[in-house]
C-alpha positions in Angstrom: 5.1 7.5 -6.0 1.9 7.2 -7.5 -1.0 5.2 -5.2 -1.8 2.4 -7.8 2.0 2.0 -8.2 2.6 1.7 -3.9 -0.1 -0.8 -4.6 1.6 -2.7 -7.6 4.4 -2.6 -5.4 3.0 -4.3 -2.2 1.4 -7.3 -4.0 4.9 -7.9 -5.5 6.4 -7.8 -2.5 3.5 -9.1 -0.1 1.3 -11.3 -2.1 -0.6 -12.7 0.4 -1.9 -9.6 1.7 -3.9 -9.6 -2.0 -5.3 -13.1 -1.5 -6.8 -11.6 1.8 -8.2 -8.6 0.6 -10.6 -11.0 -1.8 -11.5 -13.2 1.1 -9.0 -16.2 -0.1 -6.4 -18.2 2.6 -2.9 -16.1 2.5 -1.3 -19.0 1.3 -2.9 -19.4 -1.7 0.1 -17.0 -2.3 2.2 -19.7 -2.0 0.8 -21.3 -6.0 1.3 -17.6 -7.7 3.5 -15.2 -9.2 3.0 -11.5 -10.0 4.2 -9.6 -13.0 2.7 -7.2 -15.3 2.4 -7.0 -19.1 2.7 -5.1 -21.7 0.0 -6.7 -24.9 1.2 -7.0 -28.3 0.8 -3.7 -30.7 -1.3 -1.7 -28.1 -1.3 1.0 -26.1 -2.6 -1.4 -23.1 -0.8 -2.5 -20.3 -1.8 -4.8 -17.5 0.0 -3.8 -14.3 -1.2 -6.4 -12.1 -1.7 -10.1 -13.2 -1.2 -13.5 -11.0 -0.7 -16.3 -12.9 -1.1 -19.6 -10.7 2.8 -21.6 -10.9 3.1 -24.7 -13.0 2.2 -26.7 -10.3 -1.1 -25.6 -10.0 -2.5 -25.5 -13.4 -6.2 -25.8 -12.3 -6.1 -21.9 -10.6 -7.7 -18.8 -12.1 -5.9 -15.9 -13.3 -6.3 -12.8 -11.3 -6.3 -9.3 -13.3 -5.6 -6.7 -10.5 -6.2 -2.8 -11.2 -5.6 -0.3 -8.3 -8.2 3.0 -9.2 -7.9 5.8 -7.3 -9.1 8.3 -9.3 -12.7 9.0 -11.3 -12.6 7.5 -14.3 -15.7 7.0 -16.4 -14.2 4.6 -18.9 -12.2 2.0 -16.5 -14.4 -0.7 -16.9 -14.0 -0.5 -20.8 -10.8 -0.7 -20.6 -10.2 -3.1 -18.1 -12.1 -5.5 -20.0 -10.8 -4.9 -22.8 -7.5 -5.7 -21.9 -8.5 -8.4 -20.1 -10.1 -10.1 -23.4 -7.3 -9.0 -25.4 -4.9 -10.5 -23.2 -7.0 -13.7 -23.5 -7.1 -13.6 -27.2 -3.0 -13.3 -27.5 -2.2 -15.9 -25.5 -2.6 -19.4 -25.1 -4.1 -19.9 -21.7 -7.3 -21.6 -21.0 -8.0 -21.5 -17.4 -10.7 -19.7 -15.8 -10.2 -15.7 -14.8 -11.3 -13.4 -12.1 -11.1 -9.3 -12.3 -10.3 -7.7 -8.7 -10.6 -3.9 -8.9 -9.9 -2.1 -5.5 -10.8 1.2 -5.2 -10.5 3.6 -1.8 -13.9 4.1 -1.5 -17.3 3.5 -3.7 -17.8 6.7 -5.0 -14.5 6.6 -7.4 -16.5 4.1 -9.2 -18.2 4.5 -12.6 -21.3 5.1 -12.9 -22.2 4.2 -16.5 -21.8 0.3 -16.0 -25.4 -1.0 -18.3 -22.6 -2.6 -20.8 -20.7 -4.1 -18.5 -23.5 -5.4 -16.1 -23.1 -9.0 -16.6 -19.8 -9.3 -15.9 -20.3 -6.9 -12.8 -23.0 -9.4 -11.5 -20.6 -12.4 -12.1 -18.1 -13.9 -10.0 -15.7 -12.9 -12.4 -15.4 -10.0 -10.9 -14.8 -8.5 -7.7 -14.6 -5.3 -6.2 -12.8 -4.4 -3.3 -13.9 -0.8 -1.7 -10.8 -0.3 1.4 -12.8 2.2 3.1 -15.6 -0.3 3.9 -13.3 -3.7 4.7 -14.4 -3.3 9.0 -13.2 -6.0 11.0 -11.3 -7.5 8.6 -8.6 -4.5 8.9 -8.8 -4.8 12.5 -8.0 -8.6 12.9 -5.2 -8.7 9.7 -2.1 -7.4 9.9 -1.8 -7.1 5.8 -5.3 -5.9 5.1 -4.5 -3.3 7.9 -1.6 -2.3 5.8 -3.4 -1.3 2.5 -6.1 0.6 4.8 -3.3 2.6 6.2 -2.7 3.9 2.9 -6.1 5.3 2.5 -6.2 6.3 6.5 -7.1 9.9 7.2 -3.7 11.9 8.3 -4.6 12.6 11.5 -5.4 9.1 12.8 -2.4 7.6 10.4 0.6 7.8 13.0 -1.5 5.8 15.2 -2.5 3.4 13.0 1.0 2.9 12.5 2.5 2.4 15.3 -0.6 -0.4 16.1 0.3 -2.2 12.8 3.8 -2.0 13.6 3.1 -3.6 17.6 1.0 -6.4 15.4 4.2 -7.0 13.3 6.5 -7.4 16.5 4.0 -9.6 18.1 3.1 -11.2 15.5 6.1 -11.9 12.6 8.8 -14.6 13.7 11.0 -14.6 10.8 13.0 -11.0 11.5 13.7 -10.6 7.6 10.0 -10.7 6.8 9.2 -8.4 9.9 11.7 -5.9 8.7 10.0 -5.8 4.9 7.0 -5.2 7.0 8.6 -2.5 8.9 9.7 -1.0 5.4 6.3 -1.0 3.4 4.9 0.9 6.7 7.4 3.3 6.2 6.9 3.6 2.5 3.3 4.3 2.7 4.0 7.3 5.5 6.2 8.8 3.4 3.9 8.3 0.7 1.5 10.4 2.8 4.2 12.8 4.8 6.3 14.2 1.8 8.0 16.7 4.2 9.2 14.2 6.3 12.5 12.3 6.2 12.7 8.6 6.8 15.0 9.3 9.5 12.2 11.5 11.1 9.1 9.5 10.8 11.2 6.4 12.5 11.6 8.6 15.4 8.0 9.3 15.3 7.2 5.7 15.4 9.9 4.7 17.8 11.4 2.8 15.3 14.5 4.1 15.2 16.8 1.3 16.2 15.0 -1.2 13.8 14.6 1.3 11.0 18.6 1.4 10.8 18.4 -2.2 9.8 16.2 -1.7 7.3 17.3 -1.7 3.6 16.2 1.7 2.7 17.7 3.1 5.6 21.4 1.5 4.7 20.7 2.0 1.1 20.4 6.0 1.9 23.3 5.6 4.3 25.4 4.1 1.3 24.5 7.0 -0.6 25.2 9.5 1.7 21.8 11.2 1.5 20.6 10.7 5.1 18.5 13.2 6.4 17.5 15.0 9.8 19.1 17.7 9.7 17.8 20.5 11.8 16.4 22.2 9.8 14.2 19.7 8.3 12.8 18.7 11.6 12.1 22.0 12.8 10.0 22.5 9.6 8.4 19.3 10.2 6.8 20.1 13.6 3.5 22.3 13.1 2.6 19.2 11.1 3.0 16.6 13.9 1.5 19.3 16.2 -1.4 19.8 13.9 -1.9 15.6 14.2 -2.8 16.2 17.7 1.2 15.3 18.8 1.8 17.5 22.3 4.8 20.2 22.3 6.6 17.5 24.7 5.6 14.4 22.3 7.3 15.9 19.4 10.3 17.3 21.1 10.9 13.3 22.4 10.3 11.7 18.9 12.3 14.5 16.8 15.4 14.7 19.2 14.9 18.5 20.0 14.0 20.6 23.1 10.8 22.2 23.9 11.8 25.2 23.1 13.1 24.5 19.5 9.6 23.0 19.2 7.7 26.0 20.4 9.8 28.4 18.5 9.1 26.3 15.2 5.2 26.3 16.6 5.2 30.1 16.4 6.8 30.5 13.1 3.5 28.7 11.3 
């Protein structure tokens, strides 16, 4: 899964956790809906739009685009679509462009045409490596900075987000949707691992199994864990700073499968 996509994915699913990246009340959620959409005899597609519900006419739109890569001509084309999109249909309201990238050096450099509208309100950028405190304190915003966490201090972050979640998330349906985008975003970043594995890892296990991915994979018969799998899996967690003994626990195997695996790297 591509990162924008992951991204695309988690405002769908979790739209307040966007109104709290750009420093607006969660529930402001509550007065949008997300889609994306494809303009009229172009090659331009907007991925991520929030248009406010009926009931609340008098809210902007927000254009959302995800960049985590260079890319010297974003701003031309964000714009453009933007205006385009504008010109095709028959809203009127006001408009704000969030761009969120994983740090400030992905962004372009050649911005003279674009200025204005970079110096306006109408636009707001969102760097995830710089958002402090607020990552911290949030248990969404902490989300989307685990997905641009370094590896070695991910597992960690993990399991802290996932203690907020317990702690902190009455409804159990909503807790276990939060349960599954942490998941999603460590396999995101752990190819070689199986679901099965990381929710070992986490000490997850027994809620993982009530998670939809979990009985979607049991459905299909695909579950994995197998021991080969893990056994391949451990000079990574070992390499993360995970002790022999630590390891052994969280993957269900003895310390000397573990240090046999070890010596094999």
């Amino acid at each position: 899964m591509k990162t924008d996509t992951l991204f695309y994915s988690l405002f769908q699913e979790f739209p307040s956790i966007f109104f709290e990246l750009i420093g607006r009340p969660f529930e402001d959620a509550n007065t949008y809906q997300f889609s994306s959409v494809e303009l009229k005899q172009t090659a331009f597609r907007i991925d991520g739009l929030f248009l406010p519900v009926p009931d609340s006419p008098e809210r902007p739109i927000y254009f959302v685009e995800v960049q985590f890569q260079k890319d010297p001509k974003l701003y031309s084309r964000l714009f453009s679509e933007i205006f385009l999109y504008l010109h095709q249909s028959v809203l009127t309201k006001d408009w704000c462009a969030v761009v969120v990238y994983p740090r400030r050096s992905l962004e372009p450099t050649e911005i003279v045409p674009y200025r204005t509208l970079l110096a306006s309100e109408q636009v707001q950028r969102v760097y995830l490596d710089e958002l402090g405190e607020a990552a911290d304190e949030s248990l969404g915003i902490g989300i989307v900075q685990l997905v641009v966490e370094r590896k070695a201090r991910t597992l960690n972050k993990a399991k802290r987000l996932l203690e907020q979640a317990r702690q902190g998330i009455e409804d159990e349906n909503s807790r276990q949707k939060f349960i599954e985008l942490i998941e999603t975003i460590l396999l995101y970043k752990f190819t070689q691992l199986s679901r099965e594995e990381l929710a070992q890892m986490l000490g997850i296990d027994d809620e993982f199994r009530q998670t939809r991915m979990y009985q979607s994979i049991k459905q299909e018969g695909k579950l994995e864990g197998k021991l080969e799998g893990k056994l391949e899996s451990v000079p990574q967690f070992l390499a993360m700073g995970l002790s022999i003994e630590q390891v052994a626990q969280g993957l269900g195997l003895t310390i000397e499968q573990v240090q046999q695996a070890a010596q094999k790297q």
